[in-house]
N, CA, C and O atoms as a GROMACS GRO file, in nm:
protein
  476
    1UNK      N    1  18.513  26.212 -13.824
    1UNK     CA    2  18.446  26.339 -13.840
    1UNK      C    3  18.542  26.451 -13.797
    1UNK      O    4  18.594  26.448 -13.686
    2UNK      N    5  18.564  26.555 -13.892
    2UNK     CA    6  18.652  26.654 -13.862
    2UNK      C    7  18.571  26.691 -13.702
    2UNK      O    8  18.456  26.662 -13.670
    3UNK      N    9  18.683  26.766 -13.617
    3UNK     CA   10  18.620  26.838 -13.493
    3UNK      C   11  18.565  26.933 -13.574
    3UNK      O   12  18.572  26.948 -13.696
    4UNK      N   13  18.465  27.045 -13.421
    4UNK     CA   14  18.402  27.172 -13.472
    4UNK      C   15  18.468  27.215 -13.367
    4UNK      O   16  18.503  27.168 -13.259
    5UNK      N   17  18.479  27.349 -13.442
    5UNK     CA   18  18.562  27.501 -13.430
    5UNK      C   19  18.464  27.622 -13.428
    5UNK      O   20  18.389  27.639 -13.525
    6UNK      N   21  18.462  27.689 -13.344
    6UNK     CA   22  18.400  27.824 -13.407
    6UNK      C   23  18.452  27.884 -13.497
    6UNK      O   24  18.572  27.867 -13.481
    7UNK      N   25  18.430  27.962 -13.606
    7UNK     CA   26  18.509  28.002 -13.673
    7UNK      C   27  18.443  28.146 -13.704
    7UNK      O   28  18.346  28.146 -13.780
    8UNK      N   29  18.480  28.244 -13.660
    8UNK     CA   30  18.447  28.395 -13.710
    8UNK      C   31  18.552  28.519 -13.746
    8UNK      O   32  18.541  28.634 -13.705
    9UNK      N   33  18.620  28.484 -13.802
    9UNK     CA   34  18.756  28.550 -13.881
    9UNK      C   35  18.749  28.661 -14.017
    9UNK      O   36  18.756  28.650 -14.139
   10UNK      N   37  18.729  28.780 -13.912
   10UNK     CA   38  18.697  28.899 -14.015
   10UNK      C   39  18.900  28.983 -14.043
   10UNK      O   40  18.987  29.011 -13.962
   11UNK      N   41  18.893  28.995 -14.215
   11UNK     CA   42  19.043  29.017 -14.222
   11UNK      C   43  19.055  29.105 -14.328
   11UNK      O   44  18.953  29.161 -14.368
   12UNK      N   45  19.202  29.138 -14.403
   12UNK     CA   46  19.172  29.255 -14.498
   12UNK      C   47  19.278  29.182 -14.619
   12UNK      O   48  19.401  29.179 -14.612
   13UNK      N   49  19.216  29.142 -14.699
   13UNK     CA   50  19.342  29.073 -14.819
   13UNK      C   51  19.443  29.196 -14.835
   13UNK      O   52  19.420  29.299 -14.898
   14UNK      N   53  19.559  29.163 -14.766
   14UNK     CA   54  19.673  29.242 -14.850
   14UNK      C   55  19.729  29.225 -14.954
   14UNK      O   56  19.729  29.111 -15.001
   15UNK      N   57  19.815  29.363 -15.044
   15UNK     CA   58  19.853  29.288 -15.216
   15UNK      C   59  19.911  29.174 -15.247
   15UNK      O   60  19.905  29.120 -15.358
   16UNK      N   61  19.977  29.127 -15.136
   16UNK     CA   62  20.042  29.012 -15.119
   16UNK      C   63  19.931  28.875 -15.144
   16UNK      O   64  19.962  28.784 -15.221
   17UNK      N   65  19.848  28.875 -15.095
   17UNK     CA   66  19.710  28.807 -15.068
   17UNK      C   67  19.640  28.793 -15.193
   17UNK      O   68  19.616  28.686 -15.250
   18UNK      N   69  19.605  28.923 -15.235
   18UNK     CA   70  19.508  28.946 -15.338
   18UNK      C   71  19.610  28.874 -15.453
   18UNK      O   72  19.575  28.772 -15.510
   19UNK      N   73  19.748  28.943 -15.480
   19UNK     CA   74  19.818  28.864 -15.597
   19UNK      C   75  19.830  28.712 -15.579
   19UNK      O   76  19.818  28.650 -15.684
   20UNK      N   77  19.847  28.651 -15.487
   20UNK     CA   78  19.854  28.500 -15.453
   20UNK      C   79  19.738  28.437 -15.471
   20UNK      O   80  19.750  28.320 -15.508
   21UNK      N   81  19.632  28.476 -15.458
   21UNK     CA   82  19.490  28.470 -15.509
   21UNK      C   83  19.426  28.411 -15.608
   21UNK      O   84  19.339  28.326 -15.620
   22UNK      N   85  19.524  28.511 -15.711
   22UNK     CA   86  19.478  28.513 -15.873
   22UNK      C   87  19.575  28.402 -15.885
   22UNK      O   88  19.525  28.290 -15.889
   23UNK      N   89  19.707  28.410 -15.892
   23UNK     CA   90  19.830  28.335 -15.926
   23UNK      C   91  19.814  28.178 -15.879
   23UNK      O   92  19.814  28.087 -15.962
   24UNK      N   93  19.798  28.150 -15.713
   24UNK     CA   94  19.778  28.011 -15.702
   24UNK      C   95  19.619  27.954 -15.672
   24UNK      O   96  19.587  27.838 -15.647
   25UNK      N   97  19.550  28.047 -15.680
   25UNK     CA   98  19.420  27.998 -15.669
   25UNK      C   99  19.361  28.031 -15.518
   25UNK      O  100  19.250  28.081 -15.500
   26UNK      N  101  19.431  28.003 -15.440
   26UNK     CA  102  19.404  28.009 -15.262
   26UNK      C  103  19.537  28.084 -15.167
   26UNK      O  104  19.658  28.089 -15.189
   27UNK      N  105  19.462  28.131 -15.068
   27UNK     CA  106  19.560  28.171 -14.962
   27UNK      C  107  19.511  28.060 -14.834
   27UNK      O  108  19.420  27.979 -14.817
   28UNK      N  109  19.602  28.098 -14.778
   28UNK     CA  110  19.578  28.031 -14.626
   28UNK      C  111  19.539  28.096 -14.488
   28UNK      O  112  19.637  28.164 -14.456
   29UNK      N  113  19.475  28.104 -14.424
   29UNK     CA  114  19.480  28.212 -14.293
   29UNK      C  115  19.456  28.132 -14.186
   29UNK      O  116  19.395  28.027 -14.207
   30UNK      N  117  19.502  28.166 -14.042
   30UNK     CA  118  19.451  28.107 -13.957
   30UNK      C  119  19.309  28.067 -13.851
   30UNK      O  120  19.256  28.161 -13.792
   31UNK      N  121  19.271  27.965 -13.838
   31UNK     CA  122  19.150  27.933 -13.808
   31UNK      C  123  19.126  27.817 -13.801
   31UNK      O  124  19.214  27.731 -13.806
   32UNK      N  125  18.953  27.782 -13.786
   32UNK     CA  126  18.906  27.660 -13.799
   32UNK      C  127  19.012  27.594 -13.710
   32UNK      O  128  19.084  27.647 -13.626
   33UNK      N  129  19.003  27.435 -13.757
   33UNK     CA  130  19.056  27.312 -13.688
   33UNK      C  131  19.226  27.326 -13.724
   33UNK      O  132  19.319  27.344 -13.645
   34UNK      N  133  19.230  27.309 -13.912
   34UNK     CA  134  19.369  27.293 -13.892
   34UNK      C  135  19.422  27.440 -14.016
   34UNK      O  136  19.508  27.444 -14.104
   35UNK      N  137  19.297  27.566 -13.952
   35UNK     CA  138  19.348  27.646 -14.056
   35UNK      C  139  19.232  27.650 -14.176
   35UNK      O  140  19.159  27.554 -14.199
   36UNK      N  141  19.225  27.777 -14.250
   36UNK     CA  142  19.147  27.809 -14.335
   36UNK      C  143  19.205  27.847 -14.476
   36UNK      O  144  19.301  27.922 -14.494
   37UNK      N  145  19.137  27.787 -14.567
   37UNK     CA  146  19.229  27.813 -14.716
   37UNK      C  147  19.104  27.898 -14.780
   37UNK      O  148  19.000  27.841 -14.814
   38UNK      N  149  19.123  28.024 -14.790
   38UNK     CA  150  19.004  28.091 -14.890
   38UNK      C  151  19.050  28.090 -15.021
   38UNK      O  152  19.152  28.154 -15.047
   39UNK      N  153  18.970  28.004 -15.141
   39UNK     CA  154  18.984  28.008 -15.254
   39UNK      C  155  18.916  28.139 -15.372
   39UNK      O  156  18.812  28.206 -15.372
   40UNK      N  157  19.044  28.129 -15.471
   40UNK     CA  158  18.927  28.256 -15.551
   40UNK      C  159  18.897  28.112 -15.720
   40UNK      O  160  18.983  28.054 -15.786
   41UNK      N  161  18.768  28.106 -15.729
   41UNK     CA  162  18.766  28.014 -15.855
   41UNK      C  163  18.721  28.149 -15.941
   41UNK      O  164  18.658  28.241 -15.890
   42UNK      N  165  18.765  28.147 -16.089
   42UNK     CA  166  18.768  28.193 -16.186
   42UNK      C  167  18.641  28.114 -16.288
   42UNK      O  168  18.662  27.999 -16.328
   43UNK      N  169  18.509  28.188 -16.323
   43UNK     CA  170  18.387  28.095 -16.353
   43UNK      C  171  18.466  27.999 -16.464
   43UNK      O  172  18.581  28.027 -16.498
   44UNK      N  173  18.428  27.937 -16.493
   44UNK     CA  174  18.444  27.839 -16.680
   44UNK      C  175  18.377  27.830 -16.744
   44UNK      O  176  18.389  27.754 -16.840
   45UNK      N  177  18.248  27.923 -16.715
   45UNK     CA  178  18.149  27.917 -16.864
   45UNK      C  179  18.175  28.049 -16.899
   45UNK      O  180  18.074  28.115 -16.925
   46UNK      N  181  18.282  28.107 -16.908
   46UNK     CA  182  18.346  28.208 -17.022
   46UNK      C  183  18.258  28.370 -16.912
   46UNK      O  184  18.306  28.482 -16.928
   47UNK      N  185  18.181  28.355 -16.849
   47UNK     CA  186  18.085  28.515 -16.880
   47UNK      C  187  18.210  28.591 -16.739
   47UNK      O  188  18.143  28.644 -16.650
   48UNK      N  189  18.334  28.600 -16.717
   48UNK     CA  190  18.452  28.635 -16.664
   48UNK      C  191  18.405  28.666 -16.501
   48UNK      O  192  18.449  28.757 -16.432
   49UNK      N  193  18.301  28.564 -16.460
   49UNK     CA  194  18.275  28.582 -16.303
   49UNK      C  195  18.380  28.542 -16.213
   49UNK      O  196  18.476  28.499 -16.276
   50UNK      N  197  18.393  28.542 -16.108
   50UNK     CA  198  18.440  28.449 -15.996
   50UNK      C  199  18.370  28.484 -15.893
   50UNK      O  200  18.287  28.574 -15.879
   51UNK      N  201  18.431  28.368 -15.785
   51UNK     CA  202  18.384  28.339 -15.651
   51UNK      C  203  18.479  28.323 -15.548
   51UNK      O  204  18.592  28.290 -15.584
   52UNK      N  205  18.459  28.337 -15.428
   52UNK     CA  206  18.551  28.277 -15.365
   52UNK      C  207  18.470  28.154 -15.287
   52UNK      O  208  18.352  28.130 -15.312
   53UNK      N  209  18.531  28.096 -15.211
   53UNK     CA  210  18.494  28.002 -15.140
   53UNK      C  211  18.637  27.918 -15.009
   53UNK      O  212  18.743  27.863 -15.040
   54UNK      N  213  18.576  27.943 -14.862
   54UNK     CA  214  18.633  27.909 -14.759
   54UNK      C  215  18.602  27.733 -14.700
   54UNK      O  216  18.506  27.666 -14.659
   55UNK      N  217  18.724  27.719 -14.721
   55UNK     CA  218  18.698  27.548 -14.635
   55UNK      C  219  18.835  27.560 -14.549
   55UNK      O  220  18.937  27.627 -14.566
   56UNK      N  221  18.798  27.471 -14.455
   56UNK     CA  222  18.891  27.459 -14.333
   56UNK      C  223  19.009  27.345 -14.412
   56UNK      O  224  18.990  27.271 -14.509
   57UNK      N  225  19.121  27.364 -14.339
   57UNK     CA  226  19.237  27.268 -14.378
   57UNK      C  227  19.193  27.148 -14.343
   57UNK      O  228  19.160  27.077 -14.438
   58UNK      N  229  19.182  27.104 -14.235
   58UNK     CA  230  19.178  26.944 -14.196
   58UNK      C  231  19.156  26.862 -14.295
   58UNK      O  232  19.062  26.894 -14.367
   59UNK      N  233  19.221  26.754 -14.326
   59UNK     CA  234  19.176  26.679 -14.381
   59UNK      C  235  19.067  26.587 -14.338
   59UNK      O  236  19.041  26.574 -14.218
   60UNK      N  237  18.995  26.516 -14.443
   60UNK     CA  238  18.868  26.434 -14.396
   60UNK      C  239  18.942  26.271 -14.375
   60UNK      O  240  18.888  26.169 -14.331
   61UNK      N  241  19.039  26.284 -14.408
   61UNK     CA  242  19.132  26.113 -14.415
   61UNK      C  243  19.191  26.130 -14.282
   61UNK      O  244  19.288  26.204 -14.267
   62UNK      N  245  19.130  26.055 -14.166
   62UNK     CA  246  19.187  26.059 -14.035
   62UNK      C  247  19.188  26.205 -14.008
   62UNK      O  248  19.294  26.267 -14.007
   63UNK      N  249  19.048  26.274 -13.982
   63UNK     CA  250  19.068  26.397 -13.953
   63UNK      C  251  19.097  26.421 -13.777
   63UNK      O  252  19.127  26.520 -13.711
   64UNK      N  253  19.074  26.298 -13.749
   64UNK     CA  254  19.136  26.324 -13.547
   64UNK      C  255  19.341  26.366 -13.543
   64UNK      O  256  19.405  26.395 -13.441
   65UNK      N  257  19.403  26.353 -13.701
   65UNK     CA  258  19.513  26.361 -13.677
   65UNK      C  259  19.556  26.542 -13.747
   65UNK      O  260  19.648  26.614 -13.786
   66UNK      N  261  19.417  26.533 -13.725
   66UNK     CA  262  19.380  26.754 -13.800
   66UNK      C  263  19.530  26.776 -13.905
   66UNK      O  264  19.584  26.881 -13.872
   67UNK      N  265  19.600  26.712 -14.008
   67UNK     CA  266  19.648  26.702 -14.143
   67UNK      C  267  19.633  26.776 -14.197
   67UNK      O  268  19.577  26.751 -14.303
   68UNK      N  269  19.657  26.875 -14.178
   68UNK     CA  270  19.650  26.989 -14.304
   68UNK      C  271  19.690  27.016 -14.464
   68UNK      O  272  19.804  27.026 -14.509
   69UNK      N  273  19.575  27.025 -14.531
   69UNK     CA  274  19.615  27.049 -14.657
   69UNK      C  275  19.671  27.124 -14.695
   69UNK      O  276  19.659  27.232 -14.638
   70UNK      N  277  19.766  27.115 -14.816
   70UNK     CA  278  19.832  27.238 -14.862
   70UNK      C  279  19.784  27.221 -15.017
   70UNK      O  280  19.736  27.136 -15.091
   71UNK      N  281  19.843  27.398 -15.019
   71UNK     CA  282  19.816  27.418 -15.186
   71UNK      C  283  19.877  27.338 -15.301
   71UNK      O  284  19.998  27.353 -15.318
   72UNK      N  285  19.809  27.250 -15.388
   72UNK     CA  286  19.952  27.200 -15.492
   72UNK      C  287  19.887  27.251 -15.639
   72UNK      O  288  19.939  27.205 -15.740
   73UNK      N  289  19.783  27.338 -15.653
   73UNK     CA  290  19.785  27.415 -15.787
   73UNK      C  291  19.650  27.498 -15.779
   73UNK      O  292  19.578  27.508 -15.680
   74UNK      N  293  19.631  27.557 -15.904
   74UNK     CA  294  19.495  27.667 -15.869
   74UNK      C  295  19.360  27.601 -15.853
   74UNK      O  296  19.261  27.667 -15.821
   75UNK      N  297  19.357  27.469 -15.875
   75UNK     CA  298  19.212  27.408 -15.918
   75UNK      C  299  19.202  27.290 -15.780
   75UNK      O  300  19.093  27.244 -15.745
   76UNK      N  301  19.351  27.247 -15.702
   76UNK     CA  302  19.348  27.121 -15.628
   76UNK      C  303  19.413  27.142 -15.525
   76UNK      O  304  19.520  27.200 -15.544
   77UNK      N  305  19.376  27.104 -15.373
   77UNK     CA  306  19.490  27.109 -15.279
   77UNK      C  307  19.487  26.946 -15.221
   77UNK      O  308  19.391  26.872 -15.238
   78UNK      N  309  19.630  26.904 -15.140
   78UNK     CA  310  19.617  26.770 -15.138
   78UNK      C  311  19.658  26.756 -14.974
   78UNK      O  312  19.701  26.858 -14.921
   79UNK      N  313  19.647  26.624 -14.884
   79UNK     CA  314  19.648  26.605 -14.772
   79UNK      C  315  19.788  26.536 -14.779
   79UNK      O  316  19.785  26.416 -14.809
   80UNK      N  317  19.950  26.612 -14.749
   80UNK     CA  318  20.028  26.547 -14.686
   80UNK      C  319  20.049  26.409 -14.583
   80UNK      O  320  20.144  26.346 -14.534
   81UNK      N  321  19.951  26.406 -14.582
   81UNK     CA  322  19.969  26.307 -14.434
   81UNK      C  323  19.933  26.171 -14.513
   81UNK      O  324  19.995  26.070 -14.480
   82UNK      N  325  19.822  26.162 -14.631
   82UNK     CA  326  19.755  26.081 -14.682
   82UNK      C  327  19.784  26.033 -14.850
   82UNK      O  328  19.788  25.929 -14.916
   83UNK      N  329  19.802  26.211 -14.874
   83UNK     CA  330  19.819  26.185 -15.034
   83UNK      C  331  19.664  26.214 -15.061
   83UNK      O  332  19.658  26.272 -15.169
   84UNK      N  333  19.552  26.198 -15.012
   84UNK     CA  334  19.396  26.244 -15.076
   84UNK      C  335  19.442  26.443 -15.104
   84UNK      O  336  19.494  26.538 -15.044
   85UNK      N  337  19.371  26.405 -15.247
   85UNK     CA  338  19.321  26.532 -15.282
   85UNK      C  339  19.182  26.576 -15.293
   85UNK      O  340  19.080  26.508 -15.283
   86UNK      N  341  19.196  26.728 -15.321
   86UNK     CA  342  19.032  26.762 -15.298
   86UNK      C  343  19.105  26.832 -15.361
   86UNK      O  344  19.228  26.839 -15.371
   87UNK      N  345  18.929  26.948 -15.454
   87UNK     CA  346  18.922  27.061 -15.554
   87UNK      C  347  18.871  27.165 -15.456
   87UNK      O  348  18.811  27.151 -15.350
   88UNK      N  349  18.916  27.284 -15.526
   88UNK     CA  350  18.924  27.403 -15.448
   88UNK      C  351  18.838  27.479 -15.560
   88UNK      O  352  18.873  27.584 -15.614
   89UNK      N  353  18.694  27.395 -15.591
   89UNK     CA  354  18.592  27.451 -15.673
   89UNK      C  355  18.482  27.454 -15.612
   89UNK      O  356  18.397  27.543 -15.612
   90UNK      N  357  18.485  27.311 -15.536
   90UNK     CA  358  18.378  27.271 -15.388
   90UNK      C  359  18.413  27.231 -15.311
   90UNK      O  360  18.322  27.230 -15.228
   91UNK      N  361  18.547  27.167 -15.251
   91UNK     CA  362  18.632  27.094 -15.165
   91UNK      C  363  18.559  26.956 -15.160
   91UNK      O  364  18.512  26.902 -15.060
   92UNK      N  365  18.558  26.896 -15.321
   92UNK     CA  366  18.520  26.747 -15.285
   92UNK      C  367  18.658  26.693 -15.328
   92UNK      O  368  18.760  26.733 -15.386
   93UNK      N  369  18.602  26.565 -15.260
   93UNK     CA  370  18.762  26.498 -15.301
   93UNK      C  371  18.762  26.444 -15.450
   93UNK      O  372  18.667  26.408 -15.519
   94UNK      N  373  18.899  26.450 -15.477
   94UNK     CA  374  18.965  26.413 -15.625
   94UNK      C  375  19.030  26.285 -15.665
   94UNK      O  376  19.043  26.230 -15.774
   95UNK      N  377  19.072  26.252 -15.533
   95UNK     CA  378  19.228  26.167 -15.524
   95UNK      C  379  19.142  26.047 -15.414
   95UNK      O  380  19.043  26.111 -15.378
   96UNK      N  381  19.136  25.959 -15.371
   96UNK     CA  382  19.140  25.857 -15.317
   96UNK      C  383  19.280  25.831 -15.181
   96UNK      O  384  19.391  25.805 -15.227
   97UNK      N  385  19.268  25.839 -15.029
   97UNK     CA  386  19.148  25.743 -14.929
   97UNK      C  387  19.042  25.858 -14.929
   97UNK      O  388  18.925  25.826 -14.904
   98UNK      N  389  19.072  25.979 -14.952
   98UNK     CA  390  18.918  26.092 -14.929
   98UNK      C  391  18.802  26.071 -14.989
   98UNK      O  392  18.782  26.087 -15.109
   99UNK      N  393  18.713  26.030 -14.898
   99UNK     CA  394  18.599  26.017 -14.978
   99UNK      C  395  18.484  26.124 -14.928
   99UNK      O  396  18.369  26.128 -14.973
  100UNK      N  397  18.526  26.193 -14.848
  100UNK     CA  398  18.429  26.297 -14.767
  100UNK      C  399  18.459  26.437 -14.843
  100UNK      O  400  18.561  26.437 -14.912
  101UNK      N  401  18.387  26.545 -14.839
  101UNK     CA  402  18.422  26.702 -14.918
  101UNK      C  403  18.468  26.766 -14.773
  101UNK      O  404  18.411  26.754 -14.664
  102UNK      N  405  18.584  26.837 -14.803
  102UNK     CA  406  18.609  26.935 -14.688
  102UNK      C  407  18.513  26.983 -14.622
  102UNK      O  408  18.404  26.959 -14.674
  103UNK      N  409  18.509  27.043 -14.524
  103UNK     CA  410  18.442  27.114 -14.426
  103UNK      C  411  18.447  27.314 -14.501
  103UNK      O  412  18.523  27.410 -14.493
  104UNK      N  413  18.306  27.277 -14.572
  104UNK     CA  414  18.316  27.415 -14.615
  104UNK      C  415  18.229  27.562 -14.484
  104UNK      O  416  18.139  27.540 -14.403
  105UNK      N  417  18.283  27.666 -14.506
  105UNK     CA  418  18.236  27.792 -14.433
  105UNK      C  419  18.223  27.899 -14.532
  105UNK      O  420  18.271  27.906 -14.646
  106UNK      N  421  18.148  27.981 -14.464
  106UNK     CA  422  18.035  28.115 -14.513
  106UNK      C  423  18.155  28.220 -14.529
  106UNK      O  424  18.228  28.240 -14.432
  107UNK      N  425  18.179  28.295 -14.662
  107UNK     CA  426  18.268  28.369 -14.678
  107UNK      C  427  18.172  28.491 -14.745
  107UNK      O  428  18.079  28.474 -14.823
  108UNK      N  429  18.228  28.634 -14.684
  108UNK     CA  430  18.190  28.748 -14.749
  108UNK      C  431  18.258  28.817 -14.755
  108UNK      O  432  18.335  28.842 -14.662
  109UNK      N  433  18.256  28.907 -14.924
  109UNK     CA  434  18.369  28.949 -14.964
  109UNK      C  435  18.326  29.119 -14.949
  109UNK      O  436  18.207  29.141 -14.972
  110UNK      N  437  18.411  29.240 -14.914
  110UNK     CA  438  18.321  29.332 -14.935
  110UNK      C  439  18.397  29.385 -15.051
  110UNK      O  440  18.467  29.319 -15.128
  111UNK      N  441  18.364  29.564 -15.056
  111UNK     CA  442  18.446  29.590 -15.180
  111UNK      C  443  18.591  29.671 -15.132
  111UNK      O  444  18.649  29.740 -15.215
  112UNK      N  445  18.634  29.661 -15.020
  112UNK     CA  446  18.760  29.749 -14.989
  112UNK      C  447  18.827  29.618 -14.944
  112UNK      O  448  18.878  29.634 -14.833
  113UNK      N  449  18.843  29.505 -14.988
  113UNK     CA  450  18.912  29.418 -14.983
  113UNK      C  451  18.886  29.323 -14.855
  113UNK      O  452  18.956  29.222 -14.846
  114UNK      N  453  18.811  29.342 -14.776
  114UNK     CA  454  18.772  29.261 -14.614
  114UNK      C  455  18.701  29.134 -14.643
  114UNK      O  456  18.604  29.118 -14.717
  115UNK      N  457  18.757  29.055 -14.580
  115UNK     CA  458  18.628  28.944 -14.574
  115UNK      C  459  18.644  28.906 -14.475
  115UNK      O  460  18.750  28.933 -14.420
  116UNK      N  461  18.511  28.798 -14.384
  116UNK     CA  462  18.476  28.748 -14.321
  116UNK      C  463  18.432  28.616 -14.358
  116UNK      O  464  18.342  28.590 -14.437
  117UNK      N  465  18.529  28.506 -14.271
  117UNK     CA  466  18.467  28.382 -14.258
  117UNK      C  467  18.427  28.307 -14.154
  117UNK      O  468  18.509  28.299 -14.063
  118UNK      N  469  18.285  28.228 -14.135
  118UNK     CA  470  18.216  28.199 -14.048
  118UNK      C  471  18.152  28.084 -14.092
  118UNK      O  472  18.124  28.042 -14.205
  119UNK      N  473  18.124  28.024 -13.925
  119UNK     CA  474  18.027  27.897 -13.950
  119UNK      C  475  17.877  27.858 -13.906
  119UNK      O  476  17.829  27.750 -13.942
   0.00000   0.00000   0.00000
């Protein structure tokens, strides 16, 4: 079982942020257990919505060794330590030993670029 973290991390996407966003799908910030990846998903039933969505790094494959995931494209990030991947649509896993969904958190976006993530 991943540890628990408090997590209340209010921040301001810089252009740097916001362009990395669109381009790889997720940024990274610090937090949670092993770190926080806020994703932006782009809808796929065409009507040009998105979302974002915050899950903590740790991996769920031996999460007592807190493994942090990294980014490896806009739709998937994967656990170095293990090789399990997970989607950065819901943070379930993709790839195999992960069989658990990341540890997702409460993200709000405002409109001058701030968000807050919490658990």
């Amino acid at each position: 079982m991943i540890p628990n973290a408090g997590v209340d991390i209010i921040g301001f996407f810089n252009p740097a942020q916001l362009s990395d966003l669109k381009a790889k799908g997720a940024i990274l910030i610090n937090g949670g257990v092993a770190g926080v990846i806020i994703a932006y998903n782009v809808s796929l039933d065409g009507s040009g919505g998105y979302s974002y969505k915050a899950y903590d790094r740790c991996s769920t494959v031996n999460p007592e060794n807190r493994c942090a995931v990294t980014i490896e494209n806009p739709y998937n990030v994967v656990d170095p330590c293990s090789g399990a991947k997970y989607s950065l649509i819901d943070g379930t896993p993709t790839k195999a030993p992960a069989k658990t969904a990341l540890r997702t958190y409460n993200i709000t976006i405002s409109g001058n670029n701030s968000y807050r993530v919490t658990n």
